[in-house]
Biopython code that builds the backbone (N, CA, C, O; Angstrom):
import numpy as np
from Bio.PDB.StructureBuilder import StructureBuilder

atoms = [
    (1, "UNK", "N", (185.510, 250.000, -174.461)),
    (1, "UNK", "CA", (186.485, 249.956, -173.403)),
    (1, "UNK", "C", (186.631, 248.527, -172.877)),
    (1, "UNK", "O", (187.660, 248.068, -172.380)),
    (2, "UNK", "N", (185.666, 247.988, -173.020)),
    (2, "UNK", "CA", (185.717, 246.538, -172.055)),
    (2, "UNK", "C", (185.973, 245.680, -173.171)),
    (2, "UNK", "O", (186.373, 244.558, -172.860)),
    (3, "UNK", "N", (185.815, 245.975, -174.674)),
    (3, "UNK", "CA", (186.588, 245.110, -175.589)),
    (3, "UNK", "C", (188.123, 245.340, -175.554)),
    (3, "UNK", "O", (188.821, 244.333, -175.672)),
    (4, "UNK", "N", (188.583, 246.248, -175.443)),
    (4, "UNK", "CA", (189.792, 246.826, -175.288)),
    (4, "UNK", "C", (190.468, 246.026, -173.927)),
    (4, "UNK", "O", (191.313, 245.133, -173.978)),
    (5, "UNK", "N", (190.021, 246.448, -173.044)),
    (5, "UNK", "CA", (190.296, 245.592, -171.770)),
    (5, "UNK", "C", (190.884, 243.789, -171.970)),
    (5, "UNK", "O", (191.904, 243.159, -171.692)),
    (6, "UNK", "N", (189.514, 243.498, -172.629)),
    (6, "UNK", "CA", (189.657, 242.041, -172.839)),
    (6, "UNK", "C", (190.618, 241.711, -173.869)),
    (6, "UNK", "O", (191.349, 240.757, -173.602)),
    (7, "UNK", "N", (190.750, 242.170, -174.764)),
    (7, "UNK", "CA", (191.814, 242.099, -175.780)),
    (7, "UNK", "C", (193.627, 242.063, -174.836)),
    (7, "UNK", "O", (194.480, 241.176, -174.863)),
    (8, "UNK", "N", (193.633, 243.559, -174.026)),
    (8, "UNK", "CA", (194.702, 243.066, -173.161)),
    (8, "UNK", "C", (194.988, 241.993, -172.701)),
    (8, "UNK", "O", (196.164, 241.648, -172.812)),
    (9, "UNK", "N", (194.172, 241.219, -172.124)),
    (9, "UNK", "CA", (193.836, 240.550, -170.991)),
    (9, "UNK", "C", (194.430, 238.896, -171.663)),
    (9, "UNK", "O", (195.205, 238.121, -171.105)),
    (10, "UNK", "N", (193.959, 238.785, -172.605)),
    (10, "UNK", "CA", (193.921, 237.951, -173.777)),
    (10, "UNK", "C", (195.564, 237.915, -174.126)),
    (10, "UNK", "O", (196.369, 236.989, -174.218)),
    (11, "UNK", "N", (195.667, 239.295, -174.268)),
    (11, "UNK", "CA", (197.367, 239.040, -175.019)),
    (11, "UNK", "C", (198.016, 238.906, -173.809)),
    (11, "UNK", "O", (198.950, 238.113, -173.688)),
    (12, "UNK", "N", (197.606, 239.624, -172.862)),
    (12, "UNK", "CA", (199.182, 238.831, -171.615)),
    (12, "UNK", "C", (198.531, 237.642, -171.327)),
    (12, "UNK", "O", (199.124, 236.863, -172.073)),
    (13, "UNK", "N", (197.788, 237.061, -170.796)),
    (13, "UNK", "CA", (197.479, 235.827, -171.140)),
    (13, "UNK", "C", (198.619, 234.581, -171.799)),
    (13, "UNK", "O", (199.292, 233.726, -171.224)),
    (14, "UNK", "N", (198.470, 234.926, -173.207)),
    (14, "UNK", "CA", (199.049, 234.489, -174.210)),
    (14, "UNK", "C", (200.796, 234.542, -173.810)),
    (14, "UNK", "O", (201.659, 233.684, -173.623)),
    (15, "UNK", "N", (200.760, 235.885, -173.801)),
    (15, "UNK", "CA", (202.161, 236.236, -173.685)),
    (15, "UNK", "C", (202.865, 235.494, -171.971)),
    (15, "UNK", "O", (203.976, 234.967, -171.916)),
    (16, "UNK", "N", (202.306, 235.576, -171.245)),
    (16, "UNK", "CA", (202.776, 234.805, -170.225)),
    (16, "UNK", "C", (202.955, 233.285, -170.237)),
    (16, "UNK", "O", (203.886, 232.647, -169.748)),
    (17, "UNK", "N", (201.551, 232.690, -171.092)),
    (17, "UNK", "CA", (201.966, 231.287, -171.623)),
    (17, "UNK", "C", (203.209, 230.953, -172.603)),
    (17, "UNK", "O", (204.092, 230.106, -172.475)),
    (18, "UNK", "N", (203.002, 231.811, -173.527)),
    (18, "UNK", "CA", (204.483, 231.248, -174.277)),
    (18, "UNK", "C", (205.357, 231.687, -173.531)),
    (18, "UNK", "O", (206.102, 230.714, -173.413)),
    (19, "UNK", "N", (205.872, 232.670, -172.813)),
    (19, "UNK", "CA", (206.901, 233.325, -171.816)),
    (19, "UNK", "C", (207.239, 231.365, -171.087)),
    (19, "UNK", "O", (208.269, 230.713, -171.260)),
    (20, "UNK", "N", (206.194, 230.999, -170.448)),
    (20, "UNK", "CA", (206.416, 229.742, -169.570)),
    (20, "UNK", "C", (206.781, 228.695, -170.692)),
    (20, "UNK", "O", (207.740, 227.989, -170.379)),
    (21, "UNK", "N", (206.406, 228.519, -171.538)),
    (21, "UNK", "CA", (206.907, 227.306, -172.389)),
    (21, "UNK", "C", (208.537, 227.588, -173.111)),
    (21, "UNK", "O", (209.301, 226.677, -173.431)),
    (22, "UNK", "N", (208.801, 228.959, -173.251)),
    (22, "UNK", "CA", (209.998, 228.942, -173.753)),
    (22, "UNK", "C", (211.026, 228.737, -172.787)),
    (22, "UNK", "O", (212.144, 228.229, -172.875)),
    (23, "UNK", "N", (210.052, 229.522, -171.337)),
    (23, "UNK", "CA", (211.282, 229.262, -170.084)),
    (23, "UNK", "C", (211.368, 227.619, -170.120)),
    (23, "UNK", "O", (212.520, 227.290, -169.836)),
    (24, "UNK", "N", (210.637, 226.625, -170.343)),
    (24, "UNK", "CA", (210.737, 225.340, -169.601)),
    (24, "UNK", "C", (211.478, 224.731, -170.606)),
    (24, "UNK", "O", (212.324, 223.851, -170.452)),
    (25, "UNK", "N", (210.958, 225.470, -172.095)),
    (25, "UNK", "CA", (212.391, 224.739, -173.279)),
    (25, "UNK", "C", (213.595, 225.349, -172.808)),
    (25, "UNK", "O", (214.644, 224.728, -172.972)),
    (26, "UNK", "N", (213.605, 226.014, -172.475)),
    (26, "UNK", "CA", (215.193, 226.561, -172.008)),
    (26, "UNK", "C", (216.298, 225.858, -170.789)),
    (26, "UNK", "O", (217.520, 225.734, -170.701)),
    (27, "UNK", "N", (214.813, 225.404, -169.729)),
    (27, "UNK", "CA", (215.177, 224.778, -168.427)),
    (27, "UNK", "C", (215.832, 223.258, -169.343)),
    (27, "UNK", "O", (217.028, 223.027, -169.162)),
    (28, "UNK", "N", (215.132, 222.398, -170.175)),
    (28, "UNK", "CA", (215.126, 221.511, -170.913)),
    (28, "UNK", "C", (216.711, 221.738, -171.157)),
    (28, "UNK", "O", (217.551, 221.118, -170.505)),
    (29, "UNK", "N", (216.935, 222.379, -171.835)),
    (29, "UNK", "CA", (217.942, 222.566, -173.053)),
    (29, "UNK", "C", (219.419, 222.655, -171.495)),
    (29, "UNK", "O", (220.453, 222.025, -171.273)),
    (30, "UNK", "N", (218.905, 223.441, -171.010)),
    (30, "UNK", "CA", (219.914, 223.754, -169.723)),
    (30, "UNK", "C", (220.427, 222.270, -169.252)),
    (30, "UNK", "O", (221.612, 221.952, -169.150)),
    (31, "UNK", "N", (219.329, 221.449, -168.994)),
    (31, "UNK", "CA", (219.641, 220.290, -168.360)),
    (31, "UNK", "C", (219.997, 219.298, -168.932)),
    (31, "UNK", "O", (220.177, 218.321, -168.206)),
    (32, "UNK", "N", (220.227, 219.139, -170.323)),
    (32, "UNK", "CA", (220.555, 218.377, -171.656)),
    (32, "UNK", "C", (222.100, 218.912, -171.711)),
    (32, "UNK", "O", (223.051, 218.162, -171.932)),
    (33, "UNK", "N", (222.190, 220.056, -171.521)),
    (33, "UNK", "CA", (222.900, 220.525, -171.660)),
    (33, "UNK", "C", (224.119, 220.276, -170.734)),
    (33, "UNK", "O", (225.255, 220.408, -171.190)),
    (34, "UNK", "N", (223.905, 219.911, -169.416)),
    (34, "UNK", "CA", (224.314, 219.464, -168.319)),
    (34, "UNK", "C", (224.531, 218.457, -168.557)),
    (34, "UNK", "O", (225.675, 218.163, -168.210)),
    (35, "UNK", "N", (223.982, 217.639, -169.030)),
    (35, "UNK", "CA", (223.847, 216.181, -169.003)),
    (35, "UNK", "C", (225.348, 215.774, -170.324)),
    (35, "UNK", "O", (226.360, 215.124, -170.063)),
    (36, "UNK", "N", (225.097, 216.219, -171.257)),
    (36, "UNK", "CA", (225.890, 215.866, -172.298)),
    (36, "UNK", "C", (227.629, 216.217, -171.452)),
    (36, "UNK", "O", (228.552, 215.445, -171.713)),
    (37, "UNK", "N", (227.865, 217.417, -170.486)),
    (37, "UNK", "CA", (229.318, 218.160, -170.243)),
    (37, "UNK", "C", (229.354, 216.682, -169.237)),
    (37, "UNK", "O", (230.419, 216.066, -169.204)),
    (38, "UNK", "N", (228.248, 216.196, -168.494)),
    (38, "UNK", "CA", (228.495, 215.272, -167.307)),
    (38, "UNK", "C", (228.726, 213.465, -167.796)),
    (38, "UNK", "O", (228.826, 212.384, -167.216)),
    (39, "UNK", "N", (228.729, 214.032, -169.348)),
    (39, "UNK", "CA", (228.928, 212.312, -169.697)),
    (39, "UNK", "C", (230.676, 212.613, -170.211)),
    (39, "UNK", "O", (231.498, 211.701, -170.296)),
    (40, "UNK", "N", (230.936, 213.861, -170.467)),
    (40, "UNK", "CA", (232.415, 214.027, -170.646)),
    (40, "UNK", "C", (232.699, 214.280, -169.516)),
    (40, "UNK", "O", (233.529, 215.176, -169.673)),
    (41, "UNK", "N", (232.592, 214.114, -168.373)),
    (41, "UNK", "CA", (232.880, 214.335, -167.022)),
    (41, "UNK", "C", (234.025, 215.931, -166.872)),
    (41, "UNK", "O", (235.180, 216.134, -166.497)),
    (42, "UNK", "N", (232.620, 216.974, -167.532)),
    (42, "UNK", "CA", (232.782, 218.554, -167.413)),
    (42, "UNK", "C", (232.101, 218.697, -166.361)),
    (42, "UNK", "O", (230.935, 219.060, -166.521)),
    (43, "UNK", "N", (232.579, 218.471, -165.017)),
    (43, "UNK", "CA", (231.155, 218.292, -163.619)),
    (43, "UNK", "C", (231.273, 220.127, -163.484)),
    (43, "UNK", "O", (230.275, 220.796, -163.217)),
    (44, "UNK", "N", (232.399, 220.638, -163.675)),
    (44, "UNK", "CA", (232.086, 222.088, -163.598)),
    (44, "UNK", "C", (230.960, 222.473, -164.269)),
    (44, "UNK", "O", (229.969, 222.935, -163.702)),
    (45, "UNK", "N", (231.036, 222.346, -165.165)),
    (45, "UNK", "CA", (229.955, 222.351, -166.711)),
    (45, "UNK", "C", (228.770, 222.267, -166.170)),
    (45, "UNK", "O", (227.905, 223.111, -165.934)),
    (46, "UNK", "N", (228.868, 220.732, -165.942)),
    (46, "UNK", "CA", (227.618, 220.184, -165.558)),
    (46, "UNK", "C", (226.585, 221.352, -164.371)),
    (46, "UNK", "O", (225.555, 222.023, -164.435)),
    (47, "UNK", "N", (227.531, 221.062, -163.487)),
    (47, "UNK", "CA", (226.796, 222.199, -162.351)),
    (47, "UNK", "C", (226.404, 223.424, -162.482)),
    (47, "UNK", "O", (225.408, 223.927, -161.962)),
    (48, "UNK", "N", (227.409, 224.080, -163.387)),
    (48, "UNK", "CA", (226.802, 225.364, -163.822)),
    (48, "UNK", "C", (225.184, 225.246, -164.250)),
    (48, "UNK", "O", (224.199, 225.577, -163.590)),
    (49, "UNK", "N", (225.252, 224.729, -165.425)),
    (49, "UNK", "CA", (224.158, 224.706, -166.295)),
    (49, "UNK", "C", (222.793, 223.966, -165.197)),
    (49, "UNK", "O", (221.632, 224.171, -165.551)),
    (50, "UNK", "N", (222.979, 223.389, -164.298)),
    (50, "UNK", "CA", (221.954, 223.331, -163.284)),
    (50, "UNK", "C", (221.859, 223.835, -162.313)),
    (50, "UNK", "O", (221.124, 223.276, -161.500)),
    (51, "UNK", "N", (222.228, 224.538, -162.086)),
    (51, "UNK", "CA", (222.703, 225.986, -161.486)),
    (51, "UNK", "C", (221.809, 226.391, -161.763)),
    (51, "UNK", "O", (220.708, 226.316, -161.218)),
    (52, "UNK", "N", (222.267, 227.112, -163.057)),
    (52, "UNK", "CA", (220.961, 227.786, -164.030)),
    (52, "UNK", "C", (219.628, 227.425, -164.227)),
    (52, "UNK", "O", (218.802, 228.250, -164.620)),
    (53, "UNK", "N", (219.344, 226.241, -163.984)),
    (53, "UNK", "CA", (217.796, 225.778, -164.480)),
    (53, "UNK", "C", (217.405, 225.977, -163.310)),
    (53, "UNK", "O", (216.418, 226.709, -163.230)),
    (54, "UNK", "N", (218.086, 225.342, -161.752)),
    (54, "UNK", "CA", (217.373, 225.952, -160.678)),
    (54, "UNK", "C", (217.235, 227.534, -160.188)),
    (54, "UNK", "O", (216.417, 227.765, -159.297)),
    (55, "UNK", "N", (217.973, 228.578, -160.717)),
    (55, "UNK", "CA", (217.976, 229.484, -160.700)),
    (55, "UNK", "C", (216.419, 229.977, -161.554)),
    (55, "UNK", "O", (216.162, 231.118, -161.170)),
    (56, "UNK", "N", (215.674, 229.635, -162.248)),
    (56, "UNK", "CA", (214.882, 230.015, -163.037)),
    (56, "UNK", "C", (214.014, 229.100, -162.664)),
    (56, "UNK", "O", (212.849, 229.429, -162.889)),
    (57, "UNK", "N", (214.221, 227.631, -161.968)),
    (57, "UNK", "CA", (212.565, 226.785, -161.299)),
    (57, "UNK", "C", (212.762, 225.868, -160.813)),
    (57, "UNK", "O", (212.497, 224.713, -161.148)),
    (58, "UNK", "N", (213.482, 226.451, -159.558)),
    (58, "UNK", "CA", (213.629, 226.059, -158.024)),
    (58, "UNK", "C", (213.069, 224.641, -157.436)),
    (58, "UNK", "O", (213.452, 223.960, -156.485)),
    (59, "UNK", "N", (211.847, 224.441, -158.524)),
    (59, "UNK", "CA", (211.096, 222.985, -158.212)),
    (59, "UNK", "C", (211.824, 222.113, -159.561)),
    (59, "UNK", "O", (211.078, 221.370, -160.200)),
    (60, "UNK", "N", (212.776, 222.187, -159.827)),
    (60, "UNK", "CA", (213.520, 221.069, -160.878)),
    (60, "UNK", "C", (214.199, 219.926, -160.263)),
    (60, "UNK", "O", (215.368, 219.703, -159.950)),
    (61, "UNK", "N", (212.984, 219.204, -160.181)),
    (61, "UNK", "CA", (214.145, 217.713, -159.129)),
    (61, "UNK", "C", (214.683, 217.657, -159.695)),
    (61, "UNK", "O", (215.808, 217.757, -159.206)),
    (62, "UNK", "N", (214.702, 217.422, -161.518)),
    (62, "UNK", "CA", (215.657, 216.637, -162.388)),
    (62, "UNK", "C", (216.995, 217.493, -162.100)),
    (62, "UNK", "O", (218.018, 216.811, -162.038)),
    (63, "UNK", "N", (217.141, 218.882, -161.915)),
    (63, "UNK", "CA", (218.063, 219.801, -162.007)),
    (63, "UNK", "C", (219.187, 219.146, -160.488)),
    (63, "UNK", "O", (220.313, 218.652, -160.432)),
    (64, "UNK", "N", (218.049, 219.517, -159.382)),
    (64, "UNK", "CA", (218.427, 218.930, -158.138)),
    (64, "UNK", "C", (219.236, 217.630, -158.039)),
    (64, "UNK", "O", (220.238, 217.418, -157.356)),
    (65, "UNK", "N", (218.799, 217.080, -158.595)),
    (65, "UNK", "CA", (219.285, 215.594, -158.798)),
    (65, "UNK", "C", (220.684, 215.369, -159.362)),
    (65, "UNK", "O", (221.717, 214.833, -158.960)),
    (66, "UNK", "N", (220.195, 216.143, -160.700)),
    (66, "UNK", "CA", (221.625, 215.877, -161.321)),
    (66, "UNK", "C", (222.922, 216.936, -160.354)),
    (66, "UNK", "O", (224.064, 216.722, -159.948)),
    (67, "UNK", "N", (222.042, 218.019, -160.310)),
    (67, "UNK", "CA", (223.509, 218.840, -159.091)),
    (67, "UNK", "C", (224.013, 217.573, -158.142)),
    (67, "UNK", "O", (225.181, 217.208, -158.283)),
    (68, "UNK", "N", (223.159, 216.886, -157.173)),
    (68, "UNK", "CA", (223.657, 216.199, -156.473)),
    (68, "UNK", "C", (224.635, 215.469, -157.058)),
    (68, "UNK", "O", (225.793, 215.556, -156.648)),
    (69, "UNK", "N", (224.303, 214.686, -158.054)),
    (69, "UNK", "CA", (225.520, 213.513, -158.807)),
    (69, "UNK", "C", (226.690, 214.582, -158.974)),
    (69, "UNK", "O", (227.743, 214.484, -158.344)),
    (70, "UNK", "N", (226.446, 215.513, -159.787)),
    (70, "UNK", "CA", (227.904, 215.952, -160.024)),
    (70, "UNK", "C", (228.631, 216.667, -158.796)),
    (70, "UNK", "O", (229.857, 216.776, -158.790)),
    (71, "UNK", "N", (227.818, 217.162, -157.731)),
    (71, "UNK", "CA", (228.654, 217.034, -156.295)),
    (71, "UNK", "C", (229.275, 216.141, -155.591)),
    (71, "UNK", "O", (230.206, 216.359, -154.816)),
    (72, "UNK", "N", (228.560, 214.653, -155.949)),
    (72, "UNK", "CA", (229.045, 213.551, -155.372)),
    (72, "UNK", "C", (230.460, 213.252, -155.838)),
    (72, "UNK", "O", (231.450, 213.079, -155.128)),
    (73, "UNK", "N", (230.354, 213.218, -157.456)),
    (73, "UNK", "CA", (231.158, 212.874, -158.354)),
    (73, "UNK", "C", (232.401, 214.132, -158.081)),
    (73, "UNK", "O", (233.454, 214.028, -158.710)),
    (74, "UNK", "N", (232.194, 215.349, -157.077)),
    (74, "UNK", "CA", (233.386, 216.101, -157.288)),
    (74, "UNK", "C", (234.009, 215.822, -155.413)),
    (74, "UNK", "O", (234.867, 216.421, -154.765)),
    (75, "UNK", "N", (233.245, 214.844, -155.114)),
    (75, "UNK", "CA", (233.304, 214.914, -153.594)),
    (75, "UNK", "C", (232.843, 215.756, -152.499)),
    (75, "UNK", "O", (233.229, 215.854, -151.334)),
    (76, "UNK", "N", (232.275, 216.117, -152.906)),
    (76, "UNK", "CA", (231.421, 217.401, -152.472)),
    (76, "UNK", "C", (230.544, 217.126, -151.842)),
    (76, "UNK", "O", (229.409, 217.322, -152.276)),
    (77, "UNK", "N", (230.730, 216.641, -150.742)),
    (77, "UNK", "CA", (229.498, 215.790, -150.259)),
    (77, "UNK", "C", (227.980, 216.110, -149.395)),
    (77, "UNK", "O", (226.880, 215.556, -149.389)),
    (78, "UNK", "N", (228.577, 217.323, -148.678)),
    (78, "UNK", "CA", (227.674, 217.607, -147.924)),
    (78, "UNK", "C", (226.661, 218.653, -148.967)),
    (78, "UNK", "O", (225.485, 218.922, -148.722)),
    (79, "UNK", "N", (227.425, 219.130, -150.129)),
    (79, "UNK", "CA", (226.428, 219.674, -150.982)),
    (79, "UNK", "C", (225.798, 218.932, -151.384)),
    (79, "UNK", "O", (224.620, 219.192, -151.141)),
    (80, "UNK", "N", (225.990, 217.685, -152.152)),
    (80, "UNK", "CA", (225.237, 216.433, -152.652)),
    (80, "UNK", "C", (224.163, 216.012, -151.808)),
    (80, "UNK", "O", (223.075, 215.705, -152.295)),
    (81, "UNK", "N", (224.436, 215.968, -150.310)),
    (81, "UNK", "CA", (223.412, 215.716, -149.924)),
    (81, "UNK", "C", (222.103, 216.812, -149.337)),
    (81, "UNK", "O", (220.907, 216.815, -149.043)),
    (82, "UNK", "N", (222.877, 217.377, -149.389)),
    (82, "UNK", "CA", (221.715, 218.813, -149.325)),
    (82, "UNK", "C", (220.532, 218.807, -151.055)),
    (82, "UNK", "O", (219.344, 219.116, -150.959)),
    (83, "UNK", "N", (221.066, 218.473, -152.227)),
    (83, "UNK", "CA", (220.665, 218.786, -153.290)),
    (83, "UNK", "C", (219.447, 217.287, -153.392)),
    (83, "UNK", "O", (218.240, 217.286, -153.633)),
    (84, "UNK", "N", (220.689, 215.789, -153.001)),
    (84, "UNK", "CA", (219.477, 214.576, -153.017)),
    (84, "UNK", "C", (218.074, 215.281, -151.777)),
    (84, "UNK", "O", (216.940, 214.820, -151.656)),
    (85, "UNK", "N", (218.476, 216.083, -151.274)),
    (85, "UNK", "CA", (217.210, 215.995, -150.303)),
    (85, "UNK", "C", (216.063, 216.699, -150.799)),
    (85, "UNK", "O", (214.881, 216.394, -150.639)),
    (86, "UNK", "N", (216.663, 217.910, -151.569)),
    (86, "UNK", "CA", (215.899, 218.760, -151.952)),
    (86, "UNK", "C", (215.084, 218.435, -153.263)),
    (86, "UNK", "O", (214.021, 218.999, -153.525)),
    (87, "UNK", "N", (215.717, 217.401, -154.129)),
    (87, "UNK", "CA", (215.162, 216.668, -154.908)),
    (87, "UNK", "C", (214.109, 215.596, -154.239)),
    (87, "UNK", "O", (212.943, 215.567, -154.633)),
    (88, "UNK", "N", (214.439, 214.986, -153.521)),
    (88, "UNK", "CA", (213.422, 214.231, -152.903)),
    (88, "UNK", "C", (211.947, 214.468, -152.218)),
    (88, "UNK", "O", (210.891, 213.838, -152.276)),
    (89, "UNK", "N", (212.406, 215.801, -151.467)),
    (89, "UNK", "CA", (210.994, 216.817, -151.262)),
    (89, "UNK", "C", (210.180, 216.714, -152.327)),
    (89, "UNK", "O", (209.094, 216.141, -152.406)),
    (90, "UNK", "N", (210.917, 217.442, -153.320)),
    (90, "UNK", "CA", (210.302, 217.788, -154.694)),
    (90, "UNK", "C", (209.353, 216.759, -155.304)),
    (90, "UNK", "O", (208.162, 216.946, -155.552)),
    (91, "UNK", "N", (210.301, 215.259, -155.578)),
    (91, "UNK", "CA", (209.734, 214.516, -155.920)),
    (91, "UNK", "C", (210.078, 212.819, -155.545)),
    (91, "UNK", "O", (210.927, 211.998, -155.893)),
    (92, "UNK", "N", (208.728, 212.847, -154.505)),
    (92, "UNK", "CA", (209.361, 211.848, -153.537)),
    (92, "UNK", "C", (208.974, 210.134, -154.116)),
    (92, "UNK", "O", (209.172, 209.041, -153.585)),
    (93, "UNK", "N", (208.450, 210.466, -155.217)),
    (93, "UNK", "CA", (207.900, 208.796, -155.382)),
    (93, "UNK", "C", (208.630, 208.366, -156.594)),
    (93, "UNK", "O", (208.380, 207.314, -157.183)),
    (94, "UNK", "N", (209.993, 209.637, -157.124)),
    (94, "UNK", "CA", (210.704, 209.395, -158.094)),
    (94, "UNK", "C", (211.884, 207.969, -158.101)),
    (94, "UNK", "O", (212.720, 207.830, -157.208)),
    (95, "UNK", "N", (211.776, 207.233, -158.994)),
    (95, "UNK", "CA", (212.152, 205.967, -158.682)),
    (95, "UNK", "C", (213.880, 206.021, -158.869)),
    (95, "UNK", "O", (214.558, 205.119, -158.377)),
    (96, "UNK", "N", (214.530, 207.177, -159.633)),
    (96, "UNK", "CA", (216.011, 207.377, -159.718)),
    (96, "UNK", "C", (216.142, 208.218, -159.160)),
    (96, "UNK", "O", (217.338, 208.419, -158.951)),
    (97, "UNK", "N", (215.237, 209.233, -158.553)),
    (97, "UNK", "CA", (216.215, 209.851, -157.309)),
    (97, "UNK", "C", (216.331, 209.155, -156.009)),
    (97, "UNK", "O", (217.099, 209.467, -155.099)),
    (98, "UNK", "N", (215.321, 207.989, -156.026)),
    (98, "UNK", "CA", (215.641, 207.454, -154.862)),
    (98, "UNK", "C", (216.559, 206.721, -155.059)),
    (98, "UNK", "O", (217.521, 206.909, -154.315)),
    (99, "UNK", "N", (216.664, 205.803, -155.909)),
    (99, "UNK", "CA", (217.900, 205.078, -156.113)),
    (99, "UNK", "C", (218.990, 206.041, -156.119)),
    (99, "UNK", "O", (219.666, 205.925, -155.098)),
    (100, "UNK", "N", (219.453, 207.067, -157.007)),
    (100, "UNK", "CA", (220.727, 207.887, -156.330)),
    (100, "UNK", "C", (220.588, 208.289, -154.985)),
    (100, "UNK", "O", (221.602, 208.071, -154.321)),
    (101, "UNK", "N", (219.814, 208.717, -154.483)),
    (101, "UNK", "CA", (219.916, 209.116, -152.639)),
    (101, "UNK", "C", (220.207, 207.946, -151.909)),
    (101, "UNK", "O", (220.915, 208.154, -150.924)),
    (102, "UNK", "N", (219.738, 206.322, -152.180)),
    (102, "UNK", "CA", (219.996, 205.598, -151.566)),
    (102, "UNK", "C", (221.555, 205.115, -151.861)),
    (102, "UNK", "O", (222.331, 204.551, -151.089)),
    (103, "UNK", "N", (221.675, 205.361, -152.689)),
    (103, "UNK", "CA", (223.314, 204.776, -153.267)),
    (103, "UNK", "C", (224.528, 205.741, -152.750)),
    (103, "UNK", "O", (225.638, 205.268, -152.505)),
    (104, "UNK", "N", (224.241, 207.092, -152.608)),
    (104, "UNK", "CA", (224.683, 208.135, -152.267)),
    (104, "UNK", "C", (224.806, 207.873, -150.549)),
    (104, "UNK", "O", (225.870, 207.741, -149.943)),
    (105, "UNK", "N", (223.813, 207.846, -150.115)),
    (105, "UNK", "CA", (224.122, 207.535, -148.684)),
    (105, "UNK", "C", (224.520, 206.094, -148.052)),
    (105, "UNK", "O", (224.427, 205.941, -146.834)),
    (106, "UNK", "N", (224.933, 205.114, -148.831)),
    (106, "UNK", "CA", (225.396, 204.553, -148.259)),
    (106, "UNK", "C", (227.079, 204.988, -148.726)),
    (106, "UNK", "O", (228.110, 204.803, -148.079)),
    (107, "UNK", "N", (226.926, 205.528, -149.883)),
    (107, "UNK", "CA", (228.677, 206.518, -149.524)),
    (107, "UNK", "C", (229.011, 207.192, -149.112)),
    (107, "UNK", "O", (230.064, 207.649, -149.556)),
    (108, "UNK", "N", (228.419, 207.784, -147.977)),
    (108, "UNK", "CA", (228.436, 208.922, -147.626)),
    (108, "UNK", "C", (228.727, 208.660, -146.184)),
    (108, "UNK", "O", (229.204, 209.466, -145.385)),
    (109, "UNK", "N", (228.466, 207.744, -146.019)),
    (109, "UNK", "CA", (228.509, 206.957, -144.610)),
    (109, "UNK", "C", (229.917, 206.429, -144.415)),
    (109, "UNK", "O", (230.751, 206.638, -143.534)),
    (110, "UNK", "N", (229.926, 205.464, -145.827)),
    (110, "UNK", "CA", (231.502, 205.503, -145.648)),
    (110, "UNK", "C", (232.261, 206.155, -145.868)),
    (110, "UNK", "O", (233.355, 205.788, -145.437)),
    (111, "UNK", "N", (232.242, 207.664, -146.735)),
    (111, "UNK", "CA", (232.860, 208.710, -146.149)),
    (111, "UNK", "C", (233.374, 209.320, -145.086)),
    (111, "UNK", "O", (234.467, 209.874, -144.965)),
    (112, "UNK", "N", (232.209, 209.131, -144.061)),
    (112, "UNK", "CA", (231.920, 209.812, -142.837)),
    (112, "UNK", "C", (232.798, 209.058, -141.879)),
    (112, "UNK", "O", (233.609, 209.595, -141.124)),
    (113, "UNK", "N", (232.601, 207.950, -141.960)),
    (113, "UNK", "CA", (233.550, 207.007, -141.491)),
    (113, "UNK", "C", (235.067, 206.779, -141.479)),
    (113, "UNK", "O", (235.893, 206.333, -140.683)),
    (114, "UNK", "N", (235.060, 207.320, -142.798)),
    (114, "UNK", "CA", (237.022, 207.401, -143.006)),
    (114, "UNK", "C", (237.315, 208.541, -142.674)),
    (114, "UNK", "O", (238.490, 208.719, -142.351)),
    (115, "UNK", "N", (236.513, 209.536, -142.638)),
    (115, "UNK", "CA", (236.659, 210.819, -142.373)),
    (115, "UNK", "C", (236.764, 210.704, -140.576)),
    (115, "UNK", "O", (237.634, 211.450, -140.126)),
    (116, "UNK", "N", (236.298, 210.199, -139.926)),
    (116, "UNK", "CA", (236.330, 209.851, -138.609)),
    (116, "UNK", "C", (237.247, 209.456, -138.095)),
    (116, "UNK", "O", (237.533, 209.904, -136.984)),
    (117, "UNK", "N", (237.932, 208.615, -138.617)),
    (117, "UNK", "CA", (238.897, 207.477, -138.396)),
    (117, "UNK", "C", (240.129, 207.862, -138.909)),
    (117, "UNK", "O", (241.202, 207.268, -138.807)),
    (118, "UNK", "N", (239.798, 209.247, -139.650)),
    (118, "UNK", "CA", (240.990, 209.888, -139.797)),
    (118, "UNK", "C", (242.286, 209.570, -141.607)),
    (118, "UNK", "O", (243.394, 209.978, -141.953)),
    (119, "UNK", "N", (241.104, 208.550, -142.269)),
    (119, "UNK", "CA", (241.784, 208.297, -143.378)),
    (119, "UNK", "C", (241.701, 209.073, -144.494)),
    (119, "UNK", "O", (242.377, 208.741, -145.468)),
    (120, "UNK", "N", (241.148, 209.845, -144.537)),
    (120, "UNK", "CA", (240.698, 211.132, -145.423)),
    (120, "UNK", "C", (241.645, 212.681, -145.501)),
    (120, "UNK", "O", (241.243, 213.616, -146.194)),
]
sb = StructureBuilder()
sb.init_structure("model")
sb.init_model(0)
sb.init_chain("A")
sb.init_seg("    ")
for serial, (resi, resn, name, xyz) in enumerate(atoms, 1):
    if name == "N":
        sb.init_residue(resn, " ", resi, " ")
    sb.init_atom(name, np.array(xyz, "f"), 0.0, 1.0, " ", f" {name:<3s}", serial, name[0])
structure = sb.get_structure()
C-alpha cells in the first residue's frame, strides 16, 4: 500500500512538473508571439496574446510590460500605466522596464498636460 501510495505521489509529482514547464513554454511562445504581431504593429494582436500569458501567470513582468507598450502605442494611457506599474512591482530592479516606465511617464505628463489645456 505505501509502495502504491508513493508511486502516486511520484507520478503527480512528475505530472505537475511537466504540466509547469509546458505552461511556461506556452507563456514563452504567447509572448514571442506578441512580440513578432507588435513589430508589425498588430497592437490588437499584440495585447491579446499578453492577455493570455497574464491570464495563466499573473507574475509575467515581461507580459506586463509589453501590455503596457502596446497600450501606450494605442494611446491608452491610463491602462499603460496601470500595466508599467504592475510590471515594476513584479520586477523592480528590471533595467527595461524601468527605462519604458521612465520614458512612458514623461509622456504621459505631456499628455496630461495637453489634455488639460484642452489640446487633445
Amino acid at each position: 500500500m505505501y509502495k502504491n501510495f508513493t508511486i502516486c505521489l511520484v507520478f503527480t509529482f512528475l505530472l505537475a512538473f511537466s504540466y509547469s514547464g509546458c505552461s511556461r513554454q506556452l507563456a514563452d511562445n504567447q509572448i514571442q508571439f506578441g512580440v513578432q504581431a507588435a513589430q508589425k504593429e498588430l497592437w490588437d494582436e499584440a495585447i491579446f496574446r499578453w492577455k493570455k500569458v497574464i491570464e495563466s501567470d499573473p507574475n509575467s513582468a515581461a507580459a506586463h510590460n509589453n501590455l503596457a507598450v502596446a497600450y501606450e502605442k494605442k494611446g491608452l494611457w491610463d491602462e499603460a500605466k496601470r500595466e508599467y506599474e504592475i510590471a515594476s512591482k513584479i520586477s523592480p530592479k528590471n533595467k527595461y522596464i524601468k527605462s519604458n516606465y521612465e520614458n512612458f511617464i514623461k509622456n504621459y505628463e505631456s499628455f496630461k498636460k495637453e489634455k488639460k489645456d484642452g489640446k487633445s
